[in-house]
Structure formats: structure tokens, C-alpha cells
N, C-alpha and C positions, 0 to 999 in steps of 0.2 A: 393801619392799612396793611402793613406788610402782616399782622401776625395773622388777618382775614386770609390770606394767601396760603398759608399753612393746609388748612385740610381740603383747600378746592388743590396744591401742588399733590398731597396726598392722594388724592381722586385721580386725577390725571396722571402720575406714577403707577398704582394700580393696571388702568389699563394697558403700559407696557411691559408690567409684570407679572403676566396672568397667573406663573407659577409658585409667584411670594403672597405670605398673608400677614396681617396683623402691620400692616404696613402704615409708617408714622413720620410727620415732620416734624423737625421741632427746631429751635435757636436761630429761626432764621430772621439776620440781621443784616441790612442794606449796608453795602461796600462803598463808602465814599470816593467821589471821583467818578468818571466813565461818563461822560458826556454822551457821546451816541448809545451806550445801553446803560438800563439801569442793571446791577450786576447786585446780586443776594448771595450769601453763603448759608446752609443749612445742614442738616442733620438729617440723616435718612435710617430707621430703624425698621429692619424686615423678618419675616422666617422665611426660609425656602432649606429644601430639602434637611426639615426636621433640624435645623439651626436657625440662630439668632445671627443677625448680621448686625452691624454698624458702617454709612460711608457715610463721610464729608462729600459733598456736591456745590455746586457751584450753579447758580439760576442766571442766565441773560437774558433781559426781557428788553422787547423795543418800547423807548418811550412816547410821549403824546407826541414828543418834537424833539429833532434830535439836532446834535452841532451837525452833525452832516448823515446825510440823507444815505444809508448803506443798507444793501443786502445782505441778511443774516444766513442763507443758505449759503453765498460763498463765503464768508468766516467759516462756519462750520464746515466745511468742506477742505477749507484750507488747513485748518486744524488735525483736518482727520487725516487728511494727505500725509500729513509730516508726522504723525505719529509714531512713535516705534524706530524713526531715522535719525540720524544725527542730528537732526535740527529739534533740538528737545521742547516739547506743547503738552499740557493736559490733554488726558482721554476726555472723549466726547462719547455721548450718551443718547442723546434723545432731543431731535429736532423738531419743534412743534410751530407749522405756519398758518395755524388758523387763529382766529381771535377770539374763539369761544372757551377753550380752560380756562386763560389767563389775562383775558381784554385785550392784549397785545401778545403778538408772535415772540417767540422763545427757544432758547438753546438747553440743555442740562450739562452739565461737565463734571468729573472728577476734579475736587481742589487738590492742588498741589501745597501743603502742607510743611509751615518749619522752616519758610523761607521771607525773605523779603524782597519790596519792590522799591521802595523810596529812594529818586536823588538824596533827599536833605538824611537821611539815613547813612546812605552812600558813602557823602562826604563829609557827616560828623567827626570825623577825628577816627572813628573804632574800625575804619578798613583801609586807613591809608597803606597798610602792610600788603592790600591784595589787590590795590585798584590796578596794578599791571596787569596780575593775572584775569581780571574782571574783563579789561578792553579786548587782551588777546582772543578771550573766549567770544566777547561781543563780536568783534567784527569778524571772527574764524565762524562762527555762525553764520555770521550774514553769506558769508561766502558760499553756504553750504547753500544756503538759499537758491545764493545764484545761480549755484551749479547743476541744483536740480532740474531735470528735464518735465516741464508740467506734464507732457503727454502720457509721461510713463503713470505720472502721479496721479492721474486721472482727472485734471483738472483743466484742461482743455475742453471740456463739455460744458463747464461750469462758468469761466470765463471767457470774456469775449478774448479773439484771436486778435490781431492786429500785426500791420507789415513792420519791419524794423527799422522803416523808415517813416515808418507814421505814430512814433510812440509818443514822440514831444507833441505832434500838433496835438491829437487828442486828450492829452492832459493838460494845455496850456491854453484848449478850448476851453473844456470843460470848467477849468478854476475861472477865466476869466468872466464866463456866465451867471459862478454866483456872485462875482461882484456884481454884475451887470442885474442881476437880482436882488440881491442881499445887502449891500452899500446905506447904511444909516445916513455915511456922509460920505462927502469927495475922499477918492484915494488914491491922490495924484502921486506918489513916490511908487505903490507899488502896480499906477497904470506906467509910470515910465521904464518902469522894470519889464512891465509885459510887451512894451512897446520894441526895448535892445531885446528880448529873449526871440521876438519873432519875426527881427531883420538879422538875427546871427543865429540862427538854428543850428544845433548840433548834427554832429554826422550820425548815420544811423543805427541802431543798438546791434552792438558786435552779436548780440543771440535775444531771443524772446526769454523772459527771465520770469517766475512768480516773482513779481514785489509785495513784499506785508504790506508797505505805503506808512509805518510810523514805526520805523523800526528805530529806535531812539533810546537813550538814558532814562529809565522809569517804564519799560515796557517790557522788563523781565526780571525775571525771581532770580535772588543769587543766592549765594551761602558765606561764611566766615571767613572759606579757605578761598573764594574769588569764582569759584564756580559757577554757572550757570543752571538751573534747573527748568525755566519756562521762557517760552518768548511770548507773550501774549499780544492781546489786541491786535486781530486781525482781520478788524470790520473794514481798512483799505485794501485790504488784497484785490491784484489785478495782474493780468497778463502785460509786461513791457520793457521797459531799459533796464538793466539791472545796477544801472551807474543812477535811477532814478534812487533807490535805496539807499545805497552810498552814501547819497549828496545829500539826505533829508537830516541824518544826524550831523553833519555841518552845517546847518543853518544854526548861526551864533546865538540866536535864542537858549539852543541844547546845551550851552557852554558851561549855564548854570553857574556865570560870571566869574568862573577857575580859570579862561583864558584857554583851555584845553577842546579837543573835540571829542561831545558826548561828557566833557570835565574830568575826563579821565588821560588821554594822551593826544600828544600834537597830533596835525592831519595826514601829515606825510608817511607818520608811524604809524596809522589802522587804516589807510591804502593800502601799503607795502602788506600788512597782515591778509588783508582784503584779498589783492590781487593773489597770493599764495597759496589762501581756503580755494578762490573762487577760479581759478585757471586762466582769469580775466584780465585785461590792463585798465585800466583808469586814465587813458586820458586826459591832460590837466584842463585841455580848452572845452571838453567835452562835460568834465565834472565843472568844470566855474558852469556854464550854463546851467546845468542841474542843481546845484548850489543853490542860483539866483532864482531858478524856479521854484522853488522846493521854500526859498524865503517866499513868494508869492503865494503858494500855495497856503503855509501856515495864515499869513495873513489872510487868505479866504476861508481857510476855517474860523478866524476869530469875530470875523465878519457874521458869517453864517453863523456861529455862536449869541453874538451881538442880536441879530434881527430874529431866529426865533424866541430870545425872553422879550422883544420891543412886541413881536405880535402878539404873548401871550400866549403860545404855545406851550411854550414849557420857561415855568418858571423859578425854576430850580437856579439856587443860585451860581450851580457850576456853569452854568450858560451864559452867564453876564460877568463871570469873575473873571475867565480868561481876555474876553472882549477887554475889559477895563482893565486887565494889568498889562496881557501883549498888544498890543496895538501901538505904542509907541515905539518899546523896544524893538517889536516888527520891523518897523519901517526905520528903524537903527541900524538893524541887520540888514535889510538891503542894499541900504546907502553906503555900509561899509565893504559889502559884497561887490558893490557897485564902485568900488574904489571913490568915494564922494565923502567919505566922514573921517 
């Protein structure tokens, strides 16, 4: 399948490169993992101006059915936003939303190269010398996030606007609908969760913030020396609380059972970093609610992961792996969020 893709990606390169010739795909080989896209990495070989070129590229295709249902023009938009700024993302390339090159709509990126992403890498043993510096970098990132003003970024055309006093309800609609959709089976732990999140709302979002929406352990490139090089996935990007961010790598799932948050340092120590980057406070009563949601949340992705391989959608088995491994632990994590376990 994928190496058919080769000369129709070939073809469709062409026409945004009307000044390159001899133009060629090759080694492209599907990236394991990436539930909402199928993600390819390839080989791109060109002439333009009387040279030979060589790039690494990076292909995100939408699949027949995804863990959750996202819009591919703001990922790519949020990527291109933060490009070049402190908030370090692969260059972005070429946004294709029709479905005739490649049967489903697609992004192209520059791979970032020489780096790695894996927790279970992470915490082998061979970077316990830099996980400090890892977190500092992680959550002084996040902060950059925060700090960013979308308007300036131009991302305010892209994402929906919303008051900052309406950021929880909209998200804490929204998740509960794909249960109320998506739900194989009863899930009364994390309906009781939805039920305290929406008699104790929080106060409303000190600023309008870009959220990536899975800014987490495993969703960035690091390096030897603890570095950071890429933030990826950023198929949840959305306009809202910036403490929503925050709280999503505290949900205990992220602990990656080291006991730590994101498995790298206590909670108190990448707020305190947080608040720093980001010019913000954190709130504790404000963050436990976002904590407790943000446990809801995952649990509705795993859900929505669940029901599209039961309808046959997509049946890839990263769709049904997370269902059948988080789902328990999920609802571990809220109980203990929920002071109950």
C-alpha cells in the first residue's frame, strides 16, 4: 500500500514544485503510533536551479477513522504559527484538503532528524542524567505556549474565539457527547466525574491561551544533553484556558508509573517552572478541576478509540490497543484525582 503512494506523492510534489525536475520518492515507510493520522516518513530527491537536492519529509494523511475526529488545517496552522519562535515545531510545507492525490486530506512537513520521542526510551536508564533538564525545557515550553498571544500568531481566524468564562463549559460539553456517542459500555466513574466538574466549575481563564491539547511525555523530540527539538501533535489545538494544558500532563496515566508528573518531576516543581515561562499563576482549585477533566477527557478518547475499530472504521490495531490497556487505569486515575482510591 504505502510504497503505491510513492509516485501518485511524487506527482502531487511536482505540482508545488513547478521549478524542480527529476523529482522522486522513495523509503517511504509508515511511523507507528498516531491514532488520529496516519504519519509516513520519506525521501524526497529533486533538481532545481541546476542542483541536486535531498530532504527528509514527513507525510500526515487523515485516516478512514480516526481516535478523534480533528481538523488538519488548524494543526497545520498551529505548527506554522510557532515556527521560528521559541516554541520549537518542524517546518510545514504543503497542505493538501482535497481527497483526490491521496484518497484522504494531508499535510507534508520537514522531519526533524537525530532525535527521539519515546517515554520507554526516556526512562531506560540512558537519560536519567538529563530528565531535569528535560522537564525544565518541557514545561518552560509549555509556558511559551501560554504566553503566546494567538492574535498576533494569526490564529485567531483559524480557531474558534470563545469567552474566558466559557472555556470549561465547551470542553466539558463537548467530551461528554462522545461518551454520550461513543460509550461501548456504561462509564459511571468518569460520568461521576463529569457530574463534580459541572456543580464546581472553575473560575474563568485568567487569558485566552493556544492549547496544543496533548502536550504530554512522548509528544516531543529530545536530545542526549535533555534538550528539546520538536513539540508535535498538534491535531488538539484550540483557543482556551491555558491551565487546560497544564493539567492534561497531570492526569496519572502521563506518570508512566515513576510516580512523577509527565515521569520526570513532582507537580509542584513544573507549575512553579510553568508559572515562570508562562507569566501565569496556577491556581490549585482551578488546576484540580482541569486535572479531573483532562482525566475525563483521556477517558473519552479511549472511548472514541474503542468504538471506531467496534464499527469497523478503522481497524488498525492502535485503535483498540489504547481502549483495552487505558480504560481501567483511566478510571484509576480519576478516582484518585477524585480523592476516592
Amino acid at each position: 500500500m504505502s510504497h503505491s503512494l510513492e509516485p501518485r506523492l511524487a506527482r502531487y510534489i511536482a505540482t508545488r514544485m513547478p521549478d524542480a525536475s527529476h523529482i522522486e520518492v522513495s523509503a517511504l515507510e509508515r511511523i507507528s503510533g498516531g491514532a488520529s493520522r496516519e504519519t509516513y516518513r520519506f525521501q524526497l530527491r529533486y533538481r532545481e536551479g541546476g542542483q541536486s537536492h535531498t530532504r527528509k519529509l514527513i507525510l500526515r494523511r487523515d485516516p478512514p477513522a480516526s481516535l478523534i475526529n480533528t481538523e488538519r488545517r488548524i494543526e497545520f496552522e498551529a505548527y506554522r504559527a510557532f515556527h521560528g519562535s521559541e516554541v520549537p515545531v518542524p517546518k510545514m510545507m504543503w497542505l493538501e484538503e482535497a481527497h483526490e492525490p491521496l484518497d484522504h486530506p494531508f499535510f507534508i512537513a520537514e522531519e526533524l532528524t537525530g532525535f527521539q520521542a519515546a517515554p520507554q526510551m526516556l526512562f531506560a536508564g540512558g537519560y536519567d542524567g538529563v530528565l531535569s533538564k528535560v522537564a525544565e525545557r518541557k514545561w518552560t515550553i509549555l509556558g511559551k505556549i501560554a504566553r503566546a498571544d494567538p492574535a498576533a500568531l494569526g490564529l485567531t481566524s483559524i480557531m474558534d474565539r470563545i469567552a474566558p468564562d466559557a472555556c470549561w463549559r465547551r470542553e466539558l460539553d463537548h467530551w461528554e457527547h462522545i461518551f454520550d456517542t461513543d460509550e461501548a459500555t456504561p462509564q459511571p466513574i468518569a460520568r461521576a466525574a463529569i457530574r463534580w466538574l459541572r456543580a464546581n466549575p472553575p473560575p474563568p481563564a485568567q487569558t485566552l491561551s493556544v492549547v496544543h491539547g496533548d502536550y504530554r511525555t512522548g509528544n516531543f523530540l529530545y536530545d542526549e544533553q535533555g534538550e528539546i527539538h520538536g513539540i508535535l501533535d498538534w491535531e488538539m489545538a484550540h483557543l482556551g484556558d491555558p491551565l487546560e494544558d497544564l493539567a492534561w500532563g497531570f492526569n496519572p496515566i502521563w506518570q508512566f508509573g515513576r510516580g512523577h508528573s509527565g515521569g520526570l518531576i513532582p507537580q509542584a516543581q513544573a507549575v512553579a517552572i510553568w508559572e515562570q515561562s508562562s507569566g501565569l499563576l496556577a491556581d490549585p482549585a482551578a488546576l484540580h478541576w482541569w486535572i479531573l477533566f483532562n482525566c475525563v477527557k483521556g477517558q473519552g478518547i479511549w472511548v472514541g478509540s474503542a468504538r471506531a475499530f467496534i464499527d469497523g472504521g478503522n481497524r488498525e490495531p492502535i485503535m483498540v490497543y489504547p481502549a483495552w490497556w487505558l480504560l481501567n487505569a483511566q478510571d484509576r486515575a480519576i478516582l484518585k484525582v477524585m480523592g476516592r482510591l
